[in-house]
C-alpha positions as CSV (number, residue, x, y, z in Angstrom):
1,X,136.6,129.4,75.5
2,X,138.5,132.5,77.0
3,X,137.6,133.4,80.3
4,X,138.3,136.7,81.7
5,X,138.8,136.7,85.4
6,X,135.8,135.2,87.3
7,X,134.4,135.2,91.0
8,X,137.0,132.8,92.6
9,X,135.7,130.0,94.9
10,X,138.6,129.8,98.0
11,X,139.6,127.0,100.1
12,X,141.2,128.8,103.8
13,X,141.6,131.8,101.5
14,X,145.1,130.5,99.9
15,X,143.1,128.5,96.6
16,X,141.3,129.3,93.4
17,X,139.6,127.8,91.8
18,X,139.2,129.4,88.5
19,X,138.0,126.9,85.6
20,X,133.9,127.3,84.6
21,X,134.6,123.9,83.1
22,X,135.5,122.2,85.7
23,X,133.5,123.2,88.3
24,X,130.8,120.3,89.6
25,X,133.2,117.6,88.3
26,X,134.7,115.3,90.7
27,X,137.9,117.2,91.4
28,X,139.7,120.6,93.2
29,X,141.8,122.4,90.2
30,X,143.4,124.8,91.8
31,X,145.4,128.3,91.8
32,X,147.5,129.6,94.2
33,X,148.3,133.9,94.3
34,X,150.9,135.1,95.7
35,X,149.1,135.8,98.8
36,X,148.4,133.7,101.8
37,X,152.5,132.4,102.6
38,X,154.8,133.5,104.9
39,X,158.1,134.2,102.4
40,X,159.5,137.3,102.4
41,X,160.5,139.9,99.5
42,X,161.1,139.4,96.8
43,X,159.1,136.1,97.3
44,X,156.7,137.2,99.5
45,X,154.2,135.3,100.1
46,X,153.4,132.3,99.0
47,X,156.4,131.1,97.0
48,X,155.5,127.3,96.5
49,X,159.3,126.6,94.7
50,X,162.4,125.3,96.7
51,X,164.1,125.8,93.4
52,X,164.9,129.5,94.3
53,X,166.5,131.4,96.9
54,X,164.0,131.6,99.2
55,X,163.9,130.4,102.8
56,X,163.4,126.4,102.3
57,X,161.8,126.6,105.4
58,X,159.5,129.5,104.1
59,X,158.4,127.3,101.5
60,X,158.1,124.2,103.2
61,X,155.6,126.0,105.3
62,X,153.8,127.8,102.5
63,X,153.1,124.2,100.2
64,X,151.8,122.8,104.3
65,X,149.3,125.3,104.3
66,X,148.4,124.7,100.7
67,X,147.9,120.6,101.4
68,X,145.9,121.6,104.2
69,X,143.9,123.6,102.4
70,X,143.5,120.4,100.0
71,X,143.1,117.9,102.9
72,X,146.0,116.1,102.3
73,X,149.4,115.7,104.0
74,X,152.6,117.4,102.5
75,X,154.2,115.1,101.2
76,X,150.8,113.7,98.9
77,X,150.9,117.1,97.1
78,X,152.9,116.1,93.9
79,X,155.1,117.7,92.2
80,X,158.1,116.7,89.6
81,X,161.8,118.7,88.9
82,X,160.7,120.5,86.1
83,X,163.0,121.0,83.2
84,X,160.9,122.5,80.4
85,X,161.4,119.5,78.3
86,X,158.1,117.0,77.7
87,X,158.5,114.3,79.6
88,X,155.5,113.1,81.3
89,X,155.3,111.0,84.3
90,X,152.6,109.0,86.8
91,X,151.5,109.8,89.6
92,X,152.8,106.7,91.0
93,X,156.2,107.0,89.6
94,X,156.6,110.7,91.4
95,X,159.7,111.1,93.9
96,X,158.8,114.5,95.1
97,X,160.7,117.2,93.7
98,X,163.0,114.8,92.3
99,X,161.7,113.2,89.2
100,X,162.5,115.0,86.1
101,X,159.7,115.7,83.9
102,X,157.2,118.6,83.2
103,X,153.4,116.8,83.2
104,X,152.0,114.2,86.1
105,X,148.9,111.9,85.4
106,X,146.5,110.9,88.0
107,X,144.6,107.8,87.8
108,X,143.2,107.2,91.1
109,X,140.8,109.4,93.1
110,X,142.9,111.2,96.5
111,X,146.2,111.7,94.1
112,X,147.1,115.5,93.6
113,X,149.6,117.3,92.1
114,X,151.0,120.4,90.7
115,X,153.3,122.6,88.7
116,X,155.1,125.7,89.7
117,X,155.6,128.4,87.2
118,X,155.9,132.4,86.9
119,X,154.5,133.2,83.0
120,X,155.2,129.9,82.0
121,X,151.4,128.0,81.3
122,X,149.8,125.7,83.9
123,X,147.7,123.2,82.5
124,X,145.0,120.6,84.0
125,X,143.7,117.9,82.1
126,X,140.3,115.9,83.0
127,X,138.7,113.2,81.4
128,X,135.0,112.8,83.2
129,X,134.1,109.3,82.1
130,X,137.7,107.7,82.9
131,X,138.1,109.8,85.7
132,X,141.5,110.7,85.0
133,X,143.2,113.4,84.9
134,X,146.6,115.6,84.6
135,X,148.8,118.8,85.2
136,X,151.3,120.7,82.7
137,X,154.1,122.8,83.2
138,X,154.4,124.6,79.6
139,X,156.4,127.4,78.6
140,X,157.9,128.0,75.4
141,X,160.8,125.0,75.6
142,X,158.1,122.5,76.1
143,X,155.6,123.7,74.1
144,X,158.3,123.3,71.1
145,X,159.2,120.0,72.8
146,X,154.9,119.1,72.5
147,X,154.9,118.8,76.5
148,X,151.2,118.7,75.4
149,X,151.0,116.6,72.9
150,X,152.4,114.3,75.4
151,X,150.7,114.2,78.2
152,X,147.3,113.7,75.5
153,X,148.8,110.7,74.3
154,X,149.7,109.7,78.2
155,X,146.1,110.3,78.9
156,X,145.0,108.1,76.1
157,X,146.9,105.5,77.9
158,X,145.3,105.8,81.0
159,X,142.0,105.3,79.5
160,X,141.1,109.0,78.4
161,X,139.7,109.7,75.1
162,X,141.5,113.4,73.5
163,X,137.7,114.7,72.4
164,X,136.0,114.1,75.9
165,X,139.0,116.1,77.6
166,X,138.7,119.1,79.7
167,X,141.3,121.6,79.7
168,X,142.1,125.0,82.0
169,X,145.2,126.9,80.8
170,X,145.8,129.1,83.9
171,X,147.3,132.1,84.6
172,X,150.3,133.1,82.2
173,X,152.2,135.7,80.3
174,X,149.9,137.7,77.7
175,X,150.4,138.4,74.5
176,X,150.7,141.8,75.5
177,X,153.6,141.0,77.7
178,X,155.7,138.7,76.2
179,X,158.4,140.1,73.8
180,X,160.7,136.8,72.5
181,X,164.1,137.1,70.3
182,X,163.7,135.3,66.4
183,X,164.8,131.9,67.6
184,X,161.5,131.3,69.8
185,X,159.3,132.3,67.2
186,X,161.1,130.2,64.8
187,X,161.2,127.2,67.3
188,X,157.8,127.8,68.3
189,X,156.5,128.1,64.5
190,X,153.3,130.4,65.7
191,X,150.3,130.5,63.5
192,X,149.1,133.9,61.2
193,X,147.7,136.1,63.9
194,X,149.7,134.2,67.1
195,X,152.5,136.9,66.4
196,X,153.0,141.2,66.2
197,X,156.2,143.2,66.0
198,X,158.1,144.1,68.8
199,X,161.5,146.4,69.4
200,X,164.2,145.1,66.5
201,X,164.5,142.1,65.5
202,X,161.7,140.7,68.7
203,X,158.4,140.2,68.4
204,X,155.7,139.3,70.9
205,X,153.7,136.3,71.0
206,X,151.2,134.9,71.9
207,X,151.6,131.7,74.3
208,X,148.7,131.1,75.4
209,X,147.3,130.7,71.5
210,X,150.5,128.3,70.8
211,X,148.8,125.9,73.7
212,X,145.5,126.1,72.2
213,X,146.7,124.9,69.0
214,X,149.1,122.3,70.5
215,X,146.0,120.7,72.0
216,X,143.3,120.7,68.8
217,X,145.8,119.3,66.9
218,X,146.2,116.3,69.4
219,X,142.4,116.1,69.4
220,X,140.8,118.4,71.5
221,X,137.6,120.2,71.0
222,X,137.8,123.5,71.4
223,X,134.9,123.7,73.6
224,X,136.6,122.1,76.2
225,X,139.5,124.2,76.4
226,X,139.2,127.1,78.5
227,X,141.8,129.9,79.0
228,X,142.1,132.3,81.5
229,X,142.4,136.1,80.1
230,X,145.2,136.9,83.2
231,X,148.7,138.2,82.0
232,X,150.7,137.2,85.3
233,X,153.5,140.4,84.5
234,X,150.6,142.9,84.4
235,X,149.1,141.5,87.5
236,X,152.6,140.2,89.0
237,X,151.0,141.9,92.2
238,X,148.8,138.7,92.2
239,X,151.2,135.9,90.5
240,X,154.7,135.6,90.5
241,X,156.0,136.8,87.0
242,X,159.8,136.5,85.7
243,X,159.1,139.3,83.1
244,X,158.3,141.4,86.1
245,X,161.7,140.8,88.1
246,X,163.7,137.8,89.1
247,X,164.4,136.9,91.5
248,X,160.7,136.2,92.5
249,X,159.0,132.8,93.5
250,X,156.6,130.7,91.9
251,X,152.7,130.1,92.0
252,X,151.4,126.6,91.6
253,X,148.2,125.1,89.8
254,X,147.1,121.4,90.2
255,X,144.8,119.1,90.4
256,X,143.2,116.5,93.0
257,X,140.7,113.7,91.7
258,X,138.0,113.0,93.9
259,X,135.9,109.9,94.2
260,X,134.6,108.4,91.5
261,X,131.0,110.7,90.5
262,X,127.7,109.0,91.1
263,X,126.0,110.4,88.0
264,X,126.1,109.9,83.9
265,X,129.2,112.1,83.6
266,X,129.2,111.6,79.7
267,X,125.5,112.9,79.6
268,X,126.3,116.1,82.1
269,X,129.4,117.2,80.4
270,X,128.0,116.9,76.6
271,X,125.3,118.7,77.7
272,X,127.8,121.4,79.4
273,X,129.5,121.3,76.1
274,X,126.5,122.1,74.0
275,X,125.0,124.8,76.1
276,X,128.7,126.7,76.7
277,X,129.0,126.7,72.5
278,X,125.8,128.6,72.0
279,X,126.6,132.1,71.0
């Protein structure tokens, strides 16, 4: 399921939330822009990472008004040192912006967290009969590393089954955009079509179809993976992008469980499932 940009729902006009799929499911996944902060150039606005030279005060105030916007204090908005690698950790286990790892799982309704990135793929995770749930931080590096594959099997653990999972891969670098030397293709062993010729020896891939595939092959259904059809370096005016100039900050996508749903979840989301697969 590819979606192309939709209406956005916004909480205090700082979140989106972007996934079809997830919508009317106990849970906020979220987006942040660019806009809504108070950072200046070249992070300006709302840079949510301390890991780069903007003001830390800047972003202090920036992720503030983003856990307002979530209800939640500061320091309950989640978020690992992220070293491209694919090491997945609890909620629970979370030292904020200490522990090292690039995936957090939530088990219990009020947890949130997030990942901050610019091209790199953010990735929530939600099971709706287990109620739990999880966010990736997956560029290249961990992709190769299986930073997905991971965080499946660390679901599993939780109580998730990989064919009731919903996924939203959020705003990243396009195809279009992202030109790579010969030793990420050959670490990132794309599939026939995943790849196209670029200037020399580079060639231009496509990410967003390397996550895809990372995620069937753990078990997903491919109805319940949804990707959004944003490049963030041809709309860097909206996201932070590397590819479009460092230094720039980073945007952040997460996810907060809610209570637990009243209803037949199984029921509503197999019945989701089957009318979003009709042609």
């Amino acid at each position: 399921m590819r979606s192309p940009r939709p209406p956005f729902l916004s909480l205090m006009n700082l979140l989106e939330q972007p996934f079809q799929l997830l919508h009317g499911l106990p849970l906020t996944a979220f987006v942040t822009s660019r806009k809504g902060g108070v950072s200046q150039r070249p992070f300006d606005t709302l840079n949510m990472a301390y890991l780069t030279a903007d003001d830390r005060g800047s972003v202090r105030t920036n992720r503030e008004r983003v856990a307002m916007a979530l209800g939640i204090a500061h320091d309950n908005l989640l978020i690992g040192h992220q070293v491209h690698g694919a090491i997945v950790n609890q909620a629970e286990a979370i030292e904020l912006g200490e522990t090292p790892g690039d995936a957090i799982v939530l088990t219990r309704a009020h947890q949130t967290a997030m990942v901050v990135v610019a091209d790199c793929l953010p990735v929530i995770f939600y099971d709706p009969v287990a109620h739990v749930g999880a966010v990736a931080h997956a560029g290249w590096r961990g992709l190769a590393a299986g930073i997905l594959t991971a965080t499946v099997q660390s679901l599993m653990a939780s109580g998730a089954i990989a064919g009731r999972l919903a996924v939203g891969i959020g705003p990243g670098i396009g195809r279009c955009c992202y030109e790579v030397g010969p030793e990420v293709i050959a670490a990132s062993k794309p599939a026939p079509g995943g790849v196209r010729a670029g200037s020399a020896d580079r060639s231009f891939l496509d990410i967003k179809a390397l996550a895809r595939r990372q995620l069937e092959t753990a078990g997903l259904a491919s109805a319940r993976i949804e990707i959004l059809d944003i490049c963030t370096r041809c709309n860097s005016d909206l996201y932070f992008s590397a590819r479009a100039g460092e230094p720039t900050g980073r945007f952040a996508a997460g996810l907060k469980l809610l209570e637990e749903p009243p209803y037949n979840v199984e029921t509503w989301v197999d019945s989701y499932v089957s009318q979003s697969s009709r042609p």
